[in-house]
N, CA, C and O atoms as a GROMACS GRO file, in nm:
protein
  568
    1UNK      N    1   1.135   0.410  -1.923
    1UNK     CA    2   1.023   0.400  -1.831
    1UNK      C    3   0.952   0.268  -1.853
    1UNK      O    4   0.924   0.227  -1.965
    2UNK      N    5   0.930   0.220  -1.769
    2UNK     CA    6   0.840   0.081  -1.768
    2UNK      C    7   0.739   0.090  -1.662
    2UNK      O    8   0.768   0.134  -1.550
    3UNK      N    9   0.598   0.042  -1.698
    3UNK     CA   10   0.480   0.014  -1.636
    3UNK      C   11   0.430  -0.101  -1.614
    3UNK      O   12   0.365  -0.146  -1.709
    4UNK      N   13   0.439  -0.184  -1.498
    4UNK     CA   14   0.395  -0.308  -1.514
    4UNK      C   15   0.322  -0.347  -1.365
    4UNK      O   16   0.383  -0.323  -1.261
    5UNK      N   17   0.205  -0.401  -1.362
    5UNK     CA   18   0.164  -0.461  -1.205
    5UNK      C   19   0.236  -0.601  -1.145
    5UNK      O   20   0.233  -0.712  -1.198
    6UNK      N   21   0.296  -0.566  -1.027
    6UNK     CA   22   0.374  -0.708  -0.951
    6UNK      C   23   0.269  -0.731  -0.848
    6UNK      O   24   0.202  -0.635  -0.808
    7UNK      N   25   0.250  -0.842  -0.806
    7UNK     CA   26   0.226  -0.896  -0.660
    7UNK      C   27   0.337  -0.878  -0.557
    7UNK      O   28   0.455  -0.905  -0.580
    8UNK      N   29   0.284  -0.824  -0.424
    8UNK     CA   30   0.325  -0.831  -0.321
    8UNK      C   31   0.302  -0.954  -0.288
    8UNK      O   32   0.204  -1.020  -0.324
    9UNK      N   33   0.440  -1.011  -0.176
    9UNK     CA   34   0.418  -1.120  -0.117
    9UNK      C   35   0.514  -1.098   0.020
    9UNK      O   36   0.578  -0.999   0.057
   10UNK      N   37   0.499  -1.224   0.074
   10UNK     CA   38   0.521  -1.205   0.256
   10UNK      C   39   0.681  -1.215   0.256
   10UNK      O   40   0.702  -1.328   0.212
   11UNK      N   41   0.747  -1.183   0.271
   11UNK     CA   42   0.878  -1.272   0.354
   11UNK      C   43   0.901  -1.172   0.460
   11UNK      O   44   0.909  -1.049   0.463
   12UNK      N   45   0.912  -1.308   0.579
   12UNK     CA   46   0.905  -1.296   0.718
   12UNK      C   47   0.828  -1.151   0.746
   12UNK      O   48   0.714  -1.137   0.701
   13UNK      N   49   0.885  -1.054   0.813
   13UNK     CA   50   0.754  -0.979   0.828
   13UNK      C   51   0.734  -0.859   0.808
   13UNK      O   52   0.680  -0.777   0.882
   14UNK      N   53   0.795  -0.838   0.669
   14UNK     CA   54   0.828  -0.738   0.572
   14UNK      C   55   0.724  -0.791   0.458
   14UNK      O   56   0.696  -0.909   0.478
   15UNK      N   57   0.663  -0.736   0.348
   15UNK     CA   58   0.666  -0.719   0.239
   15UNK      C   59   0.706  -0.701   0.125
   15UNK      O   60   0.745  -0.587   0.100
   16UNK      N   61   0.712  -0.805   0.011
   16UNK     CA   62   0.838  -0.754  -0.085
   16UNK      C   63   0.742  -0.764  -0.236
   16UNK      O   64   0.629  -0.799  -0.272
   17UNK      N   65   0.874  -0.707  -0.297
   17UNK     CA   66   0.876  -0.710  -0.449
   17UNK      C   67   0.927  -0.730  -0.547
   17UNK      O   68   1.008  -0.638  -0.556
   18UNK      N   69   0.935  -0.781  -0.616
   18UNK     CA   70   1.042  -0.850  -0.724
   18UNK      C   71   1.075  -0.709  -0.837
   18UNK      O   72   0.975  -0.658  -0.888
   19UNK      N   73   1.193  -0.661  -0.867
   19UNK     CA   74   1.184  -0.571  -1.015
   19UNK      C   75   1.178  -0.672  -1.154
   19UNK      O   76   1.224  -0.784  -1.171
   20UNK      N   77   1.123  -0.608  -1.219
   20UNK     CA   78   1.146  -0.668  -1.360
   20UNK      C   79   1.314  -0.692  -1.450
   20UNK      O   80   1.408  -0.616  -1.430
   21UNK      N   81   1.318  -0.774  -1.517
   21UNK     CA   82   1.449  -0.820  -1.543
   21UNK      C   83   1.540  -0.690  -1.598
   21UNK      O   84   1.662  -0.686  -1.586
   22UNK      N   85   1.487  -0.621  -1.639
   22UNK     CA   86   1.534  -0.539  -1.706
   22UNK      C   87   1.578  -0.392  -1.616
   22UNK      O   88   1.638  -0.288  -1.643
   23UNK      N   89   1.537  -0.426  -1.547
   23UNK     CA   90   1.576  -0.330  -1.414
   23UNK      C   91   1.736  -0.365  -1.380
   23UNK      O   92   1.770  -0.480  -1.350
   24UNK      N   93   1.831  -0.251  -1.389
   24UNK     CA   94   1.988  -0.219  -1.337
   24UNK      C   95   1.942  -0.223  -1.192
   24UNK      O   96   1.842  -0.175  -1.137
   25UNK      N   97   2.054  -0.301  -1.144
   25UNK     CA   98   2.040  -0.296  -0.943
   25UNK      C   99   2.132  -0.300  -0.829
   25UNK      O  100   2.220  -0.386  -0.841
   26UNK      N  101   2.134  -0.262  -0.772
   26UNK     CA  102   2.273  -0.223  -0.689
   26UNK      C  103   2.263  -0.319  -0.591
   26UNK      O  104   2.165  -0.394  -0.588
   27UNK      N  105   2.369  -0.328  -0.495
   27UNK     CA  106   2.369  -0.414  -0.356
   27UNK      C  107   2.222  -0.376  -0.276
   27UNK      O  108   2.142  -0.469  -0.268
   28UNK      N  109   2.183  -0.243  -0.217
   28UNK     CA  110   2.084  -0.203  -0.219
   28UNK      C  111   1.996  -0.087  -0.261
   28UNK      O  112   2.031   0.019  -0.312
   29UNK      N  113   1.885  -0.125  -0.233
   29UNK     CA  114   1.833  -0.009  -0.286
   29UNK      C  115   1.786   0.105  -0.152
   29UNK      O  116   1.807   0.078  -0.033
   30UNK      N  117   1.721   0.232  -0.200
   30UNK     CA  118   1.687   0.386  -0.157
   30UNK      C  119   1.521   0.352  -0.162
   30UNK      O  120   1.485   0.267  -0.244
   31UNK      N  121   1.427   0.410  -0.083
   31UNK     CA  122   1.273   0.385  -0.074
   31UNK      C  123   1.269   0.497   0.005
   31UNK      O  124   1.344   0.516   0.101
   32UNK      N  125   1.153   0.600  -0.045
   32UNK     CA  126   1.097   0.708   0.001
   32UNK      C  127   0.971   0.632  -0.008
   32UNK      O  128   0.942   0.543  -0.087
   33UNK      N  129   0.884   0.695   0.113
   33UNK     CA  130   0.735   0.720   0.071
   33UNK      C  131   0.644   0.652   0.179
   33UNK      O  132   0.678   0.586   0.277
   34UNK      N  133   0.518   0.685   0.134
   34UNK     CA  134   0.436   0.642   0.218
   34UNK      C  135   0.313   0.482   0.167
   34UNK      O  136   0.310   0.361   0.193
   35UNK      N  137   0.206   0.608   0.062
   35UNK     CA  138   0.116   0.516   0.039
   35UNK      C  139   0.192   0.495  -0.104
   35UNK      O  140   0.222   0.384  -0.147
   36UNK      N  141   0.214   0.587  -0.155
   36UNK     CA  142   0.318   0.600  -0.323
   36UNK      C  143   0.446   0.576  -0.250
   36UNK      O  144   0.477   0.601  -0.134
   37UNK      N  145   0.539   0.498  -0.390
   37UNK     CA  146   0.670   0.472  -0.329
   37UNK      C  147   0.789   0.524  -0.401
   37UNK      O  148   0.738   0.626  -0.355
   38UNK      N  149   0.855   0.545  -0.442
   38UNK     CA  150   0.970   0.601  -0.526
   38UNK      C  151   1.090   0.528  -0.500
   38UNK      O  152   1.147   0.545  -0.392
   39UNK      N  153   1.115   0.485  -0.547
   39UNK     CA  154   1.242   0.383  -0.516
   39UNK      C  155   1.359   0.371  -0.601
   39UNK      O  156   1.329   0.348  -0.718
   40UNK      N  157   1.504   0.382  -0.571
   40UNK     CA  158   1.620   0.420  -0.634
   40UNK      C  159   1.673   0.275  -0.626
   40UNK      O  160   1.712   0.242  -0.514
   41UNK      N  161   1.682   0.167  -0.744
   41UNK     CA  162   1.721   0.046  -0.708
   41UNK      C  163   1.820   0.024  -0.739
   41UNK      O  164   1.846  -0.093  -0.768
   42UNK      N  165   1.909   0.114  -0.746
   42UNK     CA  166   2.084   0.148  -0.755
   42UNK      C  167   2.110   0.190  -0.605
   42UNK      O  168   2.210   0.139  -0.554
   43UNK      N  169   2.049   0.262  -0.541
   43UNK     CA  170   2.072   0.308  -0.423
   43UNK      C  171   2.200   0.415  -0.411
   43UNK      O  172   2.288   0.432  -0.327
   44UNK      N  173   2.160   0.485  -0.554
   44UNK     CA  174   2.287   0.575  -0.550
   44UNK      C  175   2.231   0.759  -0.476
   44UNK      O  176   2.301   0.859  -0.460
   45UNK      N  177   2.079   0.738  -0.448
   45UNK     CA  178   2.032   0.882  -0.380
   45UNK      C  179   2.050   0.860  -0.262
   45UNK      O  180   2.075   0.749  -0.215
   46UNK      N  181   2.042   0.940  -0.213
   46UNK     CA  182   2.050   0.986  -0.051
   46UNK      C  183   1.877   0.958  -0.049
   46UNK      O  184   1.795   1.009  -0.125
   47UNK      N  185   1.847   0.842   0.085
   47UNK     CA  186   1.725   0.842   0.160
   47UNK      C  187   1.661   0.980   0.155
   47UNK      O  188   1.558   1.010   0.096
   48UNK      N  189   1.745   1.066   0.233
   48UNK     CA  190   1.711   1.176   0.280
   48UNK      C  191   1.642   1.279   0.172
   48UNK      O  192   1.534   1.335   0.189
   49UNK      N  193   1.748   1.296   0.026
   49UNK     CA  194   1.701   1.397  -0.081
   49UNK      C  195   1.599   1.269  -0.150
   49UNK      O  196   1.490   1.326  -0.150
   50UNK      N  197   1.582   1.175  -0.190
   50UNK     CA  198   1.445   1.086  -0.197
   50UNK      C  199   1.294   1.155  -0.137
   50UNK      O  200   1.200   1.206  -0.198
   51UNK      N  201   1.314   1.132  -0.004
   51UNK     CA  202   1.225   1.159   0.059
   51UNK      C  203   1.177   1.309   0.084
   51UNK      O  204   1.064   1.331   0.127
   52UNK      N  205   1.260   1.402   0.058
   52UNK     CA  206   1.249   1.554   0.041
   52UNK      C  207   1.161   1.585  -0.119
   52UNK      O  208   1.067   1.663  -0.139
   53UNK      N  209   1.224   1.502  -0.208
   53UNK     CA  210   1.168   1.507  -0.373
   53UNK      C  211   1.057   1.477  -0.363
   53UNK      O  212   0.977   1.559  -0.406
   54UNK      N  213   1.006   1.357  -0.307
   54UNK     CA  214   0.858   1.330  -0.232
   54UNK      C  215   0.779   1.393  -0.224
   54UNK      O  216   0.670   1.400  -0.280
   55UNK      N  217   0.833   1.452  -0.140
   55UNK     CA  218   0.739   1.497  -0.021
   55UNK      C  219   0.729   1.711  -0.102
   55UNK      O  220   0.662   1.799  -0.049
   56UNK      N  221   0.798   1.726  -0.203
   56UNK     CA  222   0.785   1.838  -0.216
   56UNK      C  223   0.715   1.827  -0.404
   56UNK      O  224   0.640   1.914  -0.450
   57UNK      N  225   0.750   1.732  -0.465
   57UNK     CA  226   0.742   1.708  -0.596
   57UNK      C  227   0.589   1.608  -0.640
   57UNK      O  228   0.481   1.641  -0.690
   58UNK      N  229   0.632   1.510  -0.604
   58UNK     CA  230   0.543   1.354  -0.627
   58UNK      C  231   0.412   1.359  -0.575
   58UNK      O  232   0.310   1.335  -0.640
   59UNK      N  233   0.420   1.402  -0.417
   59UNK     CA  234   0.268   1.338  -0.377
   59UNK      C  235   0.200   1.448  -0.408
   59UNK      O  236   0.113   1.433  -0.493
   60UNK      N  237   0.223   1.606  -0.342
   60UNK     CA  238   0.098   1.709  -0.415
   60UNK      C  239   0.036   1.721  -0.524
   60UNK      O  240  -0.084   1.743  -0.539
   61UNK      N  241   0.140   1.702  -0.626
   61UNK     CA  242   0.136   1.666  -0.765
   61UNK      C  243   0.005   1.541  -0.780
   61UNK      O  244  -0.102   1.572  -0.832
   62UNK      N  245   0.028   1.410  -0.731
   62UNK     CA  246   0.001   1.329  -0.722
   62UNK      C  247  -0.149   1.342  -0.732
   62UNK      O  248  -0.235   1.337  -0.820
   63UNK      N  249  -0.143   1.365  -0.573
   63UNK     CA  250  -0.307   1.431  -0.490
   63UNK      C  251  -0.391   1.472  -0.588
   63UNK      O  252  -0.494   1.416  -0.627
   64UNK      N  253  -0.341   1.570  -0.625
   64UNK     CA  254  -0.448   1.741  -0.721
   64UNK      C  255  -0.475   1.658  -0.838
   64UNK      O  256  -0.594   1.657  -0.869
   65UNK      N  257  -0.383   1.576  -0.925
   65UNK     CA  258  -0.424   1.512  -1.057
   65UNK      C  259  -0.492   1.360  -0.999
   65UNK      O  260  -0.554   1.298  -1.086
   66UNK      N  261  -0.487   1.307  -0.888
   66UNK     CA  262  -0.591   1.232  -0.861
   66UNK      C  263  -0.703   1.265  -0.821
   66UNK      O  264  -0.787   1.178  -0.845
   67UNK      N  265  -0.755   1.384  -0.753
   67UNK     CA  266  -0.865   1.435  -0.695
   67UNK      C  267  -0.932   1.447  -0.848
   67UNK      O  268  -1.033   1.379  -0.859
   68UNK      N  269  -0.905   1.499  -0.930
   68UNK     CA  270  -0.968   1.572  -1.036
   68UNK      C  271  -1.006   1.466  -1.157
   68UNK      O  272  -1.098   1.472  -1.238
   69UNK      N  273  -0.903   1.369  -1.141
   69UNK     CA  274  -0.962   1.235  -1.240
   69UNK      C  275  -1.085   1.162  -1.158
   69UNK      O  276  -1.190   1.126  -1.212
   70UNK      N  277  -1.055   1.148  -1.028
   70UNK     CA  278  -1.164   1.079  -0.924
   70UNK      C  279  -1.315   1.145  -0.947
   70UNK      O  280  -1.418   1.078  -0.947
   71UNK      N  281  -1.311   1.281  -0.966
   71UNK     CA  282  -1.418   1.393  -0.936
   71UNK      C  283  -1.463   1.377  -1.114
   71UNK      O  284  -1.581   1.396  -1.143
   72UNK      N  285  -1.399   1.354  -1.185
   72UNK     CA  286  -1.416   1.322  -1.385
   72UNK      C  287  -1.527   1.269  -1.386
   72UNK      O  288  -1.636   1.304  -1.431
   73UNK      N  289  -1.463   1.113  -1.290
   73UNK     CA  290  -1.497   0.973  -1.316
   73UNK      C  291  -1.652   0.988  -1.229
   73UNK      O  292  -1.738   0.911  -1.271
   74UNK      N  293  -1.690   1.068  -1.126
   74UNK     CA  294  -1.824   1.069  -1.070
   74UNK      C  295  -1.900   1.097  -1.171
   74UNK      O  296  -1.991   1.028  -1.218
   75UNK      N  297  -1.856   1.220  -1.210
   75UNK     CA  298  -1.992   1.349  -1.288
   75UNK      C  299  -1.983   1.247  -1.414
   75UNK      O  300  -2.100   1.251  -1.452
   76UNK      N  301  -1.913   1.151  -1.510
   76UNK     CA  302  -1.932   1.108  -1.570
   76UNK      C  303  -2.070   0.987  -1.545
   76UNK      O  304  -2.168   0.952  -1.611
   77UNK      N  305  -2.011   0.949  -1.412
   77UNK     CA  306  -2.132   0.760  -1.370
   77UNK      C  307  -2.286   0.847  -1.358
   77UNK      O  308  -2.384   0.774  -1.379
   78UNK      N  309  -2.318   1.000  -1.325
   78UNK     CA  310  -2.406   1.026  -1.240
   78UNK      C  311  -2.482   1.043  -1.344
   78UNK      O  312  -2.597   1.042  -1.299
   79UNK      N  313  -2.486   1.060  -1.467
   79UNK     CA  314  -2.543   1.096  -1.566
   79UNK      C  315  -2.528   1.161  -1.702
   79UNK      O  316  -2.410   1.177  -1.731
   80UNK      N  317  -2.601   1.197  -1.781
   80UNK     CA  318  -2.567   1.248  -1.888
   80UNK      C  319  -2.554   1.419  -1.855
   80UNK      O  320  -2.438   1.454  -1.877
   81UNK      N  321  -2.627   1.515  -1.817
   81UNK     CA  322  -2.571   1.650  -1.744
   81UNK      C  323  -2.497   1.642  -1.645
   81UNK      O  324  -2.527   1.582  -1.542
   82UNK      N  325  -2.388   1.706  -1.665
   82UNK     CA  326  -2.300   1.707  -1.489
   82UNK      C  327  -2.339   1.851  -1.510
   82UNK      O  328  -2.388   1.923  -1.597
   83UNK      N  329  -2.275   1.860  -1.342
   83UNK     CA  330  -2.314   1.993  -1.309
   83UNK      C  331  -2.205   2.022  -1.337
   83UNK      O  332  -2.133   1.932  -1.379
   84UNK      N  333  -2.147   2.171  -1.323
   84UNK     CA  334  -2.053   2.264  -1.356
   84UNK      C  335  -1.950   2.280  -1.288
   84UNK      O  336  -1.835   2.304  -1.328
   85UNK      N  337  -2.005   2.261  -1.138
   85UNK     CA  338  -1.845   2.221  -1.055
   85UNK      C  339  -1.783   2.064  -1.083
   85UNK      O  340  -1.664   2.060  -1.050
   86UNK      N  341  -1.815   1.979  -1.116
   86UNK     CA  342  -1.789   1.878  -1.153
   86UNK      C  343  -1.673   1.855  -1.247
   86UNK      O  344  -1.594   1.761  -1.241
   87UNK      N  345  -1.674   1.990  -1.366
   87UNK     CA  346  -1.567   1.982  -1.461
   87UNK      C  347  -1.406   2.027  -1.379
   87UNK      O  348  -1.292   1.995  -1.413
   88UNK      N  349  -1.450   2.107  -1.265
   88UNK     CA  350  -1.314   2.176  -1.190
   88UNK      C  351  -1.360   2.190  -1.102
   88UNK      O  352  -1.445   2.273  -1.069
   89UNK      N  353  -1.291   2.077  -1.021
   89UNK     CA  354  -1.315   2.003  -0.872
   89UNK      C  355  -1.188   2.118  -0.823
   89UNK      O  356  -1.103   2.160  -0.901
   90UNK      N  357  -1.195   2.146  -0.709
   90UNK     CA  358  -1.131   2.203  -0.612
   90UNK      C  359  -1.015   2.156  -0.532
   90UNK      O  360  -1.064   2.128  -0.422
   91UNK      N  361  -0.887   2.131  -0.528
   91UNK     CA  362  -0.823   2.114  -0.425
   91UNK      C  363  -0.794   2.118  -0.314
   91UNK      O  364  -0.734   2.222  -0.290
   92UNK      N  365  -0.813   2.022  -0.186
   92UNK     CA  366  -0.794   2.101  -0.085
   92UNK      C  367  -0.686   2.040   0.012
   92UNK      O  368  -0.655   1.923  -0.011
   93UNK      N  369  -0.633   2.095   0.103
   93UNK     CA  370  -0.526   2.082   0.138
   93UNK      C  371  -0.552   1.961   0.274
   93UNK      O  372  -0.647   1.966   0.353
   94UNK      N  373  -0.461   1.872   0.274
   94UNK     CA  374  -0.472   1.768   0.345
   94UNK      C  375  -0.476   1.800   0.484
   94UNK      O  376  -0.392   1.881   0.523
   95UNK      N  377  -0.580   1.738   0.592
   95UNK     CA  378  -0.530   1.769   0.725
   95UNK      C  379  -0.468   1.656   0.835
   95UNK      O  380  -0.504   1.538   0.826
   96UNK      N  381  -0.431   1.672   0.874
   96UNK     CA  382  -0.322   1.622   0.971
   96UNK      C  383  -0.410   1.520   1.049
   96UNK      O  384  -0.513   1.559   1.104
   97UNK      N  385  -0.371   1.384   1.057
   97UNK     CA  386  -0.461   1.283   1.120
   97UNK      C  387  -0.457   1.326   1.259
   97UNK      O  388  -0.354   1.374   1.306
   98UNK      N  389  -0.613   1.304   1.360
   98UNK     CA  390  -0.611   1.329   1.490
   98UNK      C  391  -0.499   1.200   1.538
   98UNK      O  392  -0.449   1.105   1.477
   99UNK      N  393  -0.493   1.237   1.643
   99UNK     CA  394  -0.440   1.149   1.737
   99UNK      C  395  -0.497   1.080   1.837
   99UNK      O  396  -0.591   1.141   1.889
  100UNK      N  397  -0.469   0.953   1.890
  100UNK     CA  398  -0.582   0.921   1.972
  100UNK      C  399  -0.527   0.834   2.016
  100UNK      O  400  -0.457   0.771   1.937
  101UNK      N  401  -0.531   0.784   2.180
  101UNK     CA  402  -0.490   0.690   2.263
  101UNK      C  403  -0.551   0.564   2.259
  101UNK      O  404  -0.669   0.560   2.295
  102UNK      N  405  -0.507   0.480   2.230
  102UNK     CA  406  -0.590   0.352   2.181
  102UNK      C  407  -0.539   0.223   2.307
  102UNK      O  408  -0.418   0.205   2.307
  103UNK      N  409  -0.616   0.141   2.404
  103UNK     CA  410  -0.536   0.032   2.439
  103UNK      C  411  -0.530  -0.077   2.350
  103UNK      O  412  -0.609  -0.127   2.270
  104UNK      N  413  -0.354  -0.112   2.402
  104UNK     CA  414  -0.354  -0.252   2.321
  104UNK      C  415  -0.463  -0.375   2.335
  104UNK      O  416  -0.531  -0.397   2.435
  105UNK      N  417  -0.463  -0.457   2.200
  105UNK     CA  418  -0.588  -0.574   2.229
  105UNK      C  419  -0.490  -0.699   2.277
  105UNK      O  420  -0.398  -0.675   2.354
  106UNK      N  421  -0.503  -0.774   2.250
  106UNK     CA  422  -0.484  -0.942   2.214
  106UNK      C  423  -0.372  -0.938   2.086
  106UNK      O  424  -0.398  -0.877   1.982
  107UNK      N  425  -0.253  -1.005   2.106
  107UNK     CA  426  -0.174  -1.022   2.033
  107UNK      C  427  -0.232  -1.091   1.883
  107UNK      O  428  -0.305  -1.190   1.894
  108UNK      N  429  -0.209  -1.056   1.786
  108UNK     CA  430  -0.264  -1.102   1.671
  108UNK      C  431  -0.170  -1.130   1.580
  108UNK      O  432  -0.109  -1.034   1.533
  109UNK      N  433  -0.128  -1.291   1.523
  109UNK     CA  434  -0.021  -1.306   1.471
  109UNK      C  435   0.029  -1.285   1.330
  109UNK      O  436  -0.014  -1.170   1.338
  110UNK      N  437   0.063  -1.288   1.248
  110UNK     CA  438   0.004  -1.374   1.107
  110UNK      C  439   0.122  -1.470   1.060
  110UNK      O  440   0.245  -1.460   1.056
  111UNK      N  441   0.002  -1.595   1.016
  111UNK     CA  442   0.005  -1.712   0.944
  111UNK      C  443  -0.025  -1.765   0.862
  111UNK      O  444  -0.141  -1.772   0.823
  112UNK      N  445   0.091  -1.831   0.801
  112UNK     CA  446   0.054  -1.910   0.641
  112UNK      C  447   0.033  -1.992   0.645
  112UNK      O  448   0.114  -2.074   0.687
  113UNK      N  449  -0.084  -2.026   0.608
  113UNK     CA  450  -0.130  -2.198   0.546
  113UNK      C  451  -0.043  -2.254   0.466
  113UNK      O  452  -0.020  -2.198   0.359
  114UNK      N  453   0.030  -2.386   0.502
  114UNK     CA  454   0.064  -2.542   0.449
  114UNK      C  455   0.051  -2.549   0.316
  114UNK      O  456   0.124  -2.589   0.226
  115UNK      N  457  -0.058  -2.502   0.324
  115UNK     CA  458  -0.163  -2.583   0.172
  115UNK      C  459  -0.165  -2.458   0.081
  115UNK      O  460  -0.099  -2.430  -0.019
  116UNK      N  461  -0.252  -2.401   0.140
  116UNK     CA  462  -0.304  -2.297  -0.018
  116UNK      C  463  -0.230  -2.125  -0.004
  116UNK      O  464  -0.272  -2.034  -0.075
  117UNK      N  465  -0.107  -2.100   0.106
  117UNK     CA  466  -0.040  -2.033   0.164
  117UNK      C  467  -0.161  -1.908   0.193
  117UNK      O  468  -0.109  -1.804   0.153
  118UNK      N  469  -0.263  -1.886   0.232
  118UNK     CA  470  -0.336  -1.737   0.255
  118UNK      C  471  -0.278  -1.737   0.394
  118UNK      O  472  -0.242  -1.822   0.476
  119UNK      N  473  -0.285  -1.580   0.383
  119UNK     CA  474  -0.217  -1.541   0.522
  119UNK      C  475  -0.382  -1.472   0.619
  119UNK      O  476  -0.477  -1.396   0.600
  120UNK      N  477  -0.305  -1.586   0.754
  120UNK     CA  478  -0.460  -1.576   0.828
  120UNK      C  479  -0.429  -1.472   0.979
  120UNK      O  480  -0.321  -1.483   1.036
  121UNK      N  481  -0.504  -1.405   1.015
  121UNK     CA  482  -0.470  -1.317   1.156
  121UNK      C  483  -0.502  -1.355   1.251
  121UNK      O  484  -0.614  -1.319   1.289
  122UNK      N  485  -0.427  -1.441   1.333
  122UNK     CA  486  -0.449  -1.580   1.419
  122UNK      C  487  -0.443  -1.508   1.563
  122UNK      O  488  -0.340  -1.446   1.590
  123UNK      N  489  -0.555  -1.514   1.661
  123UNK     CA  490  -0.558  -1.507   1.773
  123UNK      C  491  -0.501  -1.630   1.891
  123UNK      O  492  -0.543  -1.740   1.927
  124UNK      N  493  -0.418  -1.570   1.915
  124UNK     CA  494  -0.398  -1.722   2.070
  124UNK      C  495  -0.467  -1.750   2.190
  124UNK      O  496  -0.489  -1.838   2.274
  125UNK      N  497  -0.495  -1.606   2.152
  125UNK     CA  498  -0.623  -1.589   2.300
  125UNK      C  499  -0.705  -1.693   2.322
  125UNK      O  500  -0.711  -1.763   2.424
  126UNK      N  501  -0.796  -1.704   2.179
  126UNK     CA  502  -0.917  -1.758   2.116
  126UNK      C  503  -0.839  -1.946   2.112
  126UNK      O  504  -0.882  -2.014   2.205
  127UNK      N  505  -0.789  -1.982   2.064
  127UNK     CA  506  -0.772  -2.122   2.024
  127UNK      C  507  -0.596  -2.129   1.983
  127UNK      O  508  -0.533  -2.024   1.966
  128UNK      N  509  -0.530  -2.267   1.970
  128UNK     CA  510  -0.463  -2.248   1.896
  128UNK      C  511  -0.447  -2.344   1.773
  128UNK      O  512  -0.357  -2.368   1.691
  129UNK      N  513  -0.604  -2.398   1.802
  129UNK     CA  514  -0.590  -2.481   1.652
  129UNK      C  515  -0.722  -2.414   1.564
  129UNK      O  516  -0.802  -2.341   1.624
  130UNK      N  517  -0.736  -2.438   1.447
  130UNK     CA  518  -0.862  -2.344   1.409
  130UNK      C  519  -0.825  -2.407   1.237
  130UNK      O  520  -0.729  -2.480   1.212
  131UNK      N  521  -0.950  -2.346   1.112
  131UNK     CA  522  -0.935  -2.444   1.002
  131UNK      C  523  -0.862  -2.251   0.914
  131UNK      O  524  -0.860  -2.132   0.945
  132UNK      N  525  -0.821  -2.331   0.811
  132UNK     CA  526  -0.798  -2.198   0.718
  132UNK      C  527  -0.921  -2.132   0.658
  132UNK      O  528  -0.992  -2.222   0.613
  133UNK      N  529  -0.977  -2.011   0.636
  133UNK     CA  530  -1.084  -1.970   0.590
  133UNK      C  531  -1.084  -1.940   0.460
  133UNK      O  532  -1.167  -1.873   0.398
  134UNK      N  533  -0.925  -2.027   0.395
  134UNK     CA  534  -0.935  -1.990   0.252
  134UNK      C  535  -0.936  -2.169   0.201
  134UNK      O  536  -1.035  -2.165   0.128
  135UNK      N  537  -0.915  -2.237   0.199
  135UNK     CA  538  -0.895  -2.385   0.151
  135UNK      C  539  -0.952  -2.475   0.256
  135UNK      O  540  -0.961  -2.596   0.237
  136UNK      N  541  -0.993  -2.415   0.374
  136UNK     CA  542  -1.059  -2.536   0.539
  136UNK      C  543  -0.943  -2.596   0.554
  136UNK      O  544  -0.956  -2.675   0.648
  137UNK      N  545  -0.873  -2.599   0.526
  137UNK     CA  546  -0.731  -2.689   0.622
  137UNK      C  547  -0.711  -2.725   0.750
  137UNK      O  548  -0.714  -2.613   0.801
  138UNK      N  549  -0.695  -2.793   0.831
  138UNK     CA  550  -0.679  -2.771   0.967
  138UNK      C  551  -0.536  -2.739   0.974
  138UNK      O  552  -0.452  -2.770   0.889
  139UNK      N  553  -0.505  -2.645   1.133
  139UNK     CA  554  -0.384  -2.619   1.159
  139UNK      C  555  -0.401  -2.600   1.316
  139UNK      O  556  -0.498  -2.570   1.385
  140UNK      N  557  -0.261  -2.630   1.347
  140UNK     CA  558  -0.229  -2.628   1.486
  140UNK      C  559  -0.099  -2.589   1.531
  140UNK      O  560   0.000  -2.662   1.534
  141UNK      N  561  -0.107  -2.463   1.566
  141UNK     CA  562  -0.040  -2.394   1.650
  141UNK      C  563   0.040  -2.405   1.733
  141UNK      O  564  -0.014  -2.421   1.843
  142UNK      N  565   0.214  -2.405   1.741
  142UNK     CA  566   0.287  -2.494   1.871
  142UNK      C  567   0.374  -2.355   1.885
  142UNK      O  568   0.460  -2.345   1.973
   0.00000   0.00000   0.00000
């Protein structure tokens, strides 16, 4: 088992991640998940039983022992007495995001700065030259 924090970074218009050296790796890899990821970097599971282990093992699991460290970490900041529900926070079962008809806006691109690479959410609508809001760079748009 290994624990370590990577940076995400851009390529083209995916998101990636580097494994650590010590990581065995196949041609490709297996990725279940949503906000948590589980990833087989042999790519010897089935997508399918990945994403079943998930979705039946990892995230509930997940949830209930995060709710209850989250709910620790309050009654601890709020003072020296916590109250009594505080020690055994409650679980509750996730509900299903509404749905909702949204119109599309204005195409919104994203772009890397030249210079100091921050990635900026560039309107065409609006301009197509404009400065970077991380280094002031100028840039222009073709």
């Amino acid at each position: 088992m290994i624990k370590q924090r990577r940076r995400n970074y851009q390529l083209g218009g995916s998101k990636a991640l580097t494994y650590p050296g010590d990581i065995t790796v196949g041609h490709e890899a297996t990725v279940a998940g949503n906000r948590l990821l589980i990833i087989d970097p042999r790519g010897e599971i089935d997508e399918n039983d990945l994403m079943e282990f998930m979705e039946s093992y990892v995230e509930p699991t997940f949830w209930k022992w995060w709710r209850q460290k989250e709910a620790a970490k309050r009654a601890s900041v709020q003072g020296i007495i916590t109250p009594m529900q505080a020690g055994i926070p409650m679980a509750e079962e996730a509900q299903p995001a509404e749905i909702r008809d949204v119109s599309p806006g204005p195409p919104v691109y994203l772009v890397n700065c030249y210079r100091c690479s921050g990635q900026i959410a560039w309107r065409l609508d609006l301009s197509r030259r404009g400065g970077c809001p991380y280094c002031g760079a100028w840039l222009r748009l073709t």
